[in-house]
C-alpha positions as CSV (number, residue, x, y, z in Angstrom):
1,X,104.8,114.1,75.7
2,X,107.4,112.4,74.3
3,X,111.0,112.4,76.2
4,X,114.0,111.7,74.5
5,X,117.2,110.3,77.1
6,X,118.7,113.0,76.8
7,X,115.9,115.2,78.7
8,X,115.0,112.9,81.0
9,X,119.2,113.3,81.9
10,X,118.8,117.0,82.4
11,X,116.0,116.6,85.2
12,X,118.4,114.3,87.1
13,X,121.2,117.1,87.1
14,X,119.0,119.6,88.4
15,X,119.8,120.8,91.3
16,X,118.4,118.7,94.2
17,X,115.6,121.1,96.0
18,X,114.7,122.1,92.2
19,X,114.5,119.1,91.1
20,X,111.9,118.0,94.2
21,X,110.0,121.0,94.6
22,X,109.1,120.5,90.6
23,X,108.1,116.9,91.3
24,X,106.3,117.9,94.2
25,X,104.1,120.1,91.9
26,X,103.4,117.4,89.1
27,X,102.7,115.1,92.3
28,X,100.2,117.0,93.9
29,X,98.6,117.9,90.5
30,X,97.9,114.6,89.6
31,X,97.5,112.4,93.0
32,X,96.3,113.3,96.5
33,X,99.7,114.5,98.0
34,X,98.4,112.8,101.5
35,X,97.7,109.2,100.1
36,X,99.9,106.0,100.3
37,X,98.4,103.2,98.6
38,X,99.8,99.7,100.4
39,X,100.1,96.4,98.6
40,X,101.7,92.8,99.7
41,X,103.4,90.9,98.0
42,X,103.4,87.1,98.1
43,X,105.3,84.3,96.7
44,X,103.8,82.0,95.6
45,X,106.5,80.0,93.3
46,X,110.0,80.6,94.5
47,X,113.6,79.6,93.1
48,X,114.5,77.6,90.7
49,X,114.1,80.0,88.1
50,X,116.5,79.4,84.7
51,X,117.1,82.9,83.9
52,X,120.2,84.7,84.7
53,X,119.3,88.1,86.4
54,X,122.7,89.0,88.1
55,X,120.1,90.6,91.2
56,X,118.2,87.6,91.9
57,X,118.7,85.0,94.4
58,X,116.4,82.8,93.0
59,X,118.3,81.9,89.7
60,X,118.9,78.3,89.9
61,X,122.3,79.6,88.4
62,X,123.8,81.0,91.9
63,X,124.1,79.4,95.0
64,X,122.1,81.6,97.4
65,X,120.4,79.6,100.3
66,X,117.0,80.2,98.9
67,X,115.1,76.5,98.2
68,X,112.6,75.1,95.9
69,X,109.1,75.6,96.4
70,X,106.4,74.6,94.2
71,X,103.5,76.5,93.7
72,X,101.7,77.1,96.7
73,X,97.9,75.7,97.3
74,X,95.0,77.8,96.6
75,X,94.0,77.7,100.5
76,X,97.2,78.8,101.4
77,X,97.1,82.3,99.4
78,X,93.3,82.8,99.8
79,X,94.4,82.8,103.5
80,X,97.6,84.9,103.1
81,X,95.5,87.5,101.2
82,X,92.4,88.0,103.6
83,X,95.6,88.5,106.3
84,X,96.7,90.9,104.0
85,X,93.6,92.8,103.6
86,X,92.9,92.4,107.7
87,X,96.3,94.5,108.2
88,X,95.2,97.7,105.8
89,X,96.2,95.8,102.2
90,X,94.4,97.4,99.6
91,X,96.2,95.4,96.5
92,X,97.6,91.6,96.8
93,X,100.7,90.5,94.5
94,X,101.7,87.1,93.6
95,X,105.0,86.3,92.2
96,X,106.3,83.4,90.9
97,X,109.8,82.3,89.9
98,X,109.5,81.8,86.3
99,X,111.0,82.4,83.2
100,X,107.1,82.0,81.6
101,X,104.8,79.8,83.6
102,X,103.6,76.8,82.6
103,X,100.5,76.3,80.5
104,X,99.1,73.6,83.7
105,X,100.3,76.2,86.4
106,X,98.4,79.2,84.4
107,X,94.7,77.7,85.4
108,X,95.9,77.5,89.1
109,X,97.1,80.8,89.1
110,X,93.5,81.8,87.7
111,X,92.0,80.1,90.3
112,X,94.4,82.1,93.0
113,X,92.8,85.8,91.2
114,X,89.2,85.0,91.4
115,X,89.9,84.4,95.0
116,X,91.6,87.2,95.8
117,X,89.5,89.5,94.0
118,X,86.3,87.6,95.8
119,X,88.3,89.3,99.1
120,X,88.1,92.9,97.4
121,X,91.4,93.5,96.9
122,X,92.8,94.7,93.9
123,X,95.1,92.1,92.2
124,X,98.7,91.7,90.4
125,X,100.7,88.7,89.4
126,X,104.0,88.7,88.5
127,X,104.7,85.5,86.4
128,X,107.7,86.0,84.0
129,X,106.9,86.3,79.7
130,X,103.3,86.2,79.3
131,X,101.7,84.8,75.6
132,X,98.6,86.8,74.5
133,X,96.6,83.8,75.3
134,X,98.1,83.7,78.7
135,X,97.4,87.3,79.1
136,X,93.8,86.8,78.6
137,X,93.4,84.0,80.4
138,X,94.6,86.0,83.2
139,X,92.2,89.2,82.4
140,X,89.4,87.2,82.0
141,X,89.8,85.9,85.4
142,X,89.4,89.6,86.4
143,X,93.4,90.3,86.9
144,X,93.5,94.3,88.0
145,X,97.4,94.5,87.1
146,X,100.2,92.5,85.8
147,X,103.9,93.4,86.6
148,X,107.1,93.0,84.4
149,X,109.8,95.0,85.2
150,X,112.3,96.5,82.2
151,X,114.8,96.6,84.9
152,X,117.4,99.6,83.8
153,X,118.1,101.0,80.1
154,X,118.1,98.7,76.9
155,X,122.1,99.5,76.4
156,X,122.9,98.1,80.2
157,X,120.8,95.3,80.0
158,X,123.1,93.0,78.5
159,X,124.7,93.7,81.6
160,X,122.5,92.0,84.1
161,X,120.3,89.4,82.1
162,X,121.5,87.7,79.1
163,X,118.7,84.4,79.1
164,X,116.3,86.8,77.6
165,X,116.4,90.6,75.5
166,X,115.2,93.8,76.4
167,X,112.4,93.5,73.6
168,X,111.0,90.3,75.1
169,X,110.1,92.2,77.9
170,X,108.3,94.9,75.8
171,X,106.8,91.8,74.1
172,X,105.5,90.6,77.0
173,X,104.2,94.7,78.3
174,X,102.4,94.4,75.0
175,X,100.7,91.5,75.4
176,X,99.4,92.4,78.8
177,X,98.1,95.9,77.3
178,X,96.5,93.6,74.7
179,X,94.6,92.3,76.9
180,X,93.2,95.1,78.8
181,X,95.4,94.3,81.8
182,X,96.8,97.2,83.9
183,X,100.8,97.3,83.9
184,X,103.1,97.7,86.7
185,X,106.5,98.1,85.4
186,X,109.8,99.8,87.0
187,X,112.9,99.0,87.1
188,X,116.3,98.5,89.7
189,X,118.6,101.3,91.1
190,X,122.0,100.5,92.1
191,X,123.2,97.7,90.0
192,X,126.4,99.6,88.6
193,X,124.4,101.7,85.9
194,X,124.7,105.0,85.0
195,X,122.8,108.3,85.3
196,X,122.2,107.9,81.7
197,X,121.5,104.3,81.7
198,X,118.5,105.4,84.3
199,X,117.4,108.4,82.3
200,X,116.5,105.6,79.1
201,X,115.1,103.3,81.2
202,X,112.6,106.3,82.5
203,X,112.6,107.1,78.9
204,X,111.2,104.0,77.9
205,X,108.4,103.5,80.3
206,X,107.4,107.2,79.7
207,X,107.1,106.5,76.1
208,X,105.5,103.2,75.7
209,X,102.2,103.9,73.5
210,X,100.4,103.7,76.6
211,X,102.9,104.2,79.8
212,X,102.6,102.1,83.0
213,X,100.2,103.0,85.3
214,X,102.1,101.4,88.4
215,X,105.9,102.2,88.5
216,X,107.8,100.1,90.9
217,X,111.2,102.1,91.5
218,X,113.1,99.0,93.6
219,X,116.5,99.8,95.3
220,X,118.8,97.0,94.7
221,X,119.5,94.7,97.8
222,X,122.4,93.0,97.3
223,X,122.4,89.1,97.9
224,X,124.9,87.0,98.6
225,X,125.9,84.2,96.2
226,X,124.5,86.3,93.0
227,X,126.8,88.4,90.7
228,X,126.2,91.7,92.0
229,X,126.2,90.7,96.1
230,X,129.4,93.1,95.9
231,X,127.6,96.2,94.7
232,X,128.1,99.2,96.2
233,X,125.8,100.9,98.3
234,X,123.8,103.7,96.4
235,X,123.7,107.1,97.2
236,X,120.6,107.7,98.4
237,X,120.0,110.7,97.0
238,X,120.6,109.6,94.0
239,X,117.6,106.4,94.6
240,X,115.1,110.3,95.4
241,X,116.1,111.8,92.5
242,X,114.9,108.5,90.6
243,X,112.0,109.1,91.8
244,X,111.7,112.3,91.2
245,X,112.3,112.4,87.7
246,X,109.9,109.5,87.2
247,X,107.1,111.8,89.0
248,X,108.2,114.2,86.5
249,X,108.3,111.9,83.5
250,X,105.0,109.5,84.5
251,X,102.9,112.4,85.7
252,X,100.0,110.1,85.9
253,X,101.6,106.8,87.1
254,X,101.5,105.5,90.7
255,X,105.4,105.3,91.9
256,X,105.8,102.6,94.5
257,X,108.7,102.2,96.7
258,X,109.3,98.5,96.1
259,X,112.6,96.4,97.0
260,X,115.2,98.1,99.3
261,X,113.1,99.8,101.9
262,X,113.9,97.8,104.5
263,X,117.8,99.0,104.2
264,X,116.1,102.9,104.3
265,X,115.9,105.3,107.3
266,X,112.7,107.0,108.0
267,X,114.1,110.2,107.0
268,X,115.0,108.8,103.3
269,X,111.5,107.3,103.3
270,X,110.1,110.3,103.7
271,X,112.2,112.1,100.8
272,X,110.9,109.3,98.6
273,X,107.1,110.5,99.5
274,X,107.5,114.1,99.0
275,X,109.4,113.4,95.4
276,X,106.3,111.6,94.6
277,X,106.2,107.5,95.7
278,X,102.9,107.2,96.4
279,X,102.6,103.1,96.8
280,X,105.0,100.8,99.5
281,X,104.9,97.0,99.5
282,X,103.6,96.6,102.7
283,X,104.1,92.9,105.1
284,X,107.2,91.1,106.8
285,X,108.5,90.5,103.1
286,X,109.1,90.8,99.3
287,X,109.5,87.6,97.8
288,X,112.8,86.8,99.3
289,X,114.0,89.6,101.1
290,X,112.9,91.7,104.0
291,X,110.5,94.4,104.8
292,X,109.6,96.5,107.6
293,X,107.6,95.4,109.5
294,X,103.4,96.6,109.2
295,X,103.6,98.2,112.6
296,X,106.3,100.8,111.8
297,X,105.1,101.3,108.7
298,X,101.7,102.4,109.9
299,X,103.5,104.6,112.8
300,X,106.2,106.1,110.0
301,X,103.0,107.0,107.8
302,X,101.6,108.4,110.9
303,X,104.4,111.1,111.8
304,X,104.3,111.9,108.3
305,X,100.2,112.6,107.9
306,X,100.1,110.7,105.3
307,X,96.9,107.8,105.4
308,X,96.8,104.6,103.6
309,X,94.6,104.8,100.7
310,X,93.0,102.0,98.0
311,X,94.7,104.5,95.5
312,X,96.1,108.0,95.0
313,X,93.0,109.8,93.1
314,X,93.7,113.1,92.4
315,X,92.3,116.3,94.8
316,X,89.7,118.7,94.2
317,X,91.8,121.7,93.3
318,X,90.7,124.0,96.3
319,X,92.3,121.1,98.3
320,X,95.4,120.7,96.6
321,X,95.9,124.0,97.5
């Protein structure tokens, strides 16, 4: 269906054990309640990027602490992946600090794929805007999924990036759908918005002609040096009730608990699973900030019964039950 802002608003002012125990059911109708896909997340290009996203420490615009580093060698991420897939990994994402990567750099990144998928682990890239023919490049290597994140609504987005517009990045979502690529996109929580603001943003991922079928809902971690390092800290149930309305909204989708989780208790964690995340990044760290560690993260999924999965298929209905 389609949802207009406005109804994707009332969900969030539901009250909070209505609003979950309705997510809860759309969860469990369409994904195995007990399953938590794990992915890592690698980068493999970082700072220097020219955009302006007030979140990011690697903007070459801010003066964060975080260096230059060129794309890293093939060896070194075949190796970084089969560790992955060694510790429970099911999916391996590389991200690279572009604005749009370089035609040259595009082969390499090719290369990095068909060796990670040689591993049999699912794979993503995160690259920055994508051309058509970039796009296919990429699915011809045998990409699984390609992330670009809208970030929050198209009237707040002015906001926090102003070196590219809200339609580019639905130009670049198009591109990838072209070409038969899976899409992982999401957006940030925290960065001064509104309730509203995150009601369109749902919105517009829920209304896409084909909607995402990997949602990354990230918690923003503020970083010193960039323009929102003074943000303050979000009420965490408001960061559950995002995900619960995007269970709600994305029935289908696979909602993964991306940036922030390292600054989240066990207890919130586990609010964020019964609203409906059913994905973590999952390693010592996302891109350039932290991450719990793989050892609690395999004891936390432990207390809660819930089992790492390669995906969150949906349950024979007597089991659902």
């Amino acid at each position: 269906m389609n949802w207009t802002p406005a109804e994707v608003e009332r969900l969030f002012a539901l009250p909070f054990v209505d609003l979950m125990y309705a997510a809860q059911q759309v969860h469990r109708e369409h994904h195995d309640a007990h399953a938590v896909q794990l992915s890592t997340l690698l980068s493999i290009k970082t700072g220097a990027c020219p955009e302006d996203c007030a979140y990011c420490p690697q903007s070459v615009r801010y003066d964060t602490g975080v260096g230059r580093e060129a794309l890293l060698p093939l060896d070194e991420v075949r190796a970084r992946a089969a560790a992955a897939k060694a510790a429970g990994a099911t999916r391996f994402c590389m991200g690279a600090a572009y604005r749009s990567p370089k035609q040259k750099d595009v082969g390499k990144i090719v290369a990095m794929v068909r060796e990670v998928r040689a591993l049999g682990l699912e794979t993503c890239a995160t690259l920055g805007m994508l051309t058509p023919a970039q796009a296919a490049q990429l699915k011809e290597a045998g990409l699984d999924y390609y992330n670009h994140n809208i970030d929050t609504s198209e009237a707040f987005y002015g906001e926090i990036i102003t070196t590219r517009t809200f339609q580019d990045r639905l130009d670049t979502l198009e591109a990838v759908r072209a070409a038969g690529i899976h899409v992982c996109c999401g957006g940030i929580v925290g960065m001064g918005e509104s309730v509203s603001d995150r009601a369109a943003m749902l919105a517009t991922l829920a209304n896409l002609p084909a909607p995402p079928e990997s949602v990354p809902i990230n918690q923003l971690v503020p970083m010193p040096g960039t323009p929102l390092a003074d943000a303050p800290p979000l009420d965490p149930f408001d960061f559950v009730r995002t995900i619960a309305v995007a269970r709600i909204v994305l029935p289908k989708a696979t909602l993964r608990l991306s940036a922030g989780r390292e600054q989240m208790s066990d207890e919130l964690q586990a609010l964020c699973f019964l609203a409906g995340a059913g994905s973590i990044f999952y390693g010592e760290k996302l891109l350039t900030t932290g991450n719990p560690d793989v050892d609690h993260d395999r004891g936390l999924l432990a207390r809660l019964g819930l089992m790492p999965s390669a995906g969150a298929g949906k349950l024979p209905r007597d089991a659902a039950a």
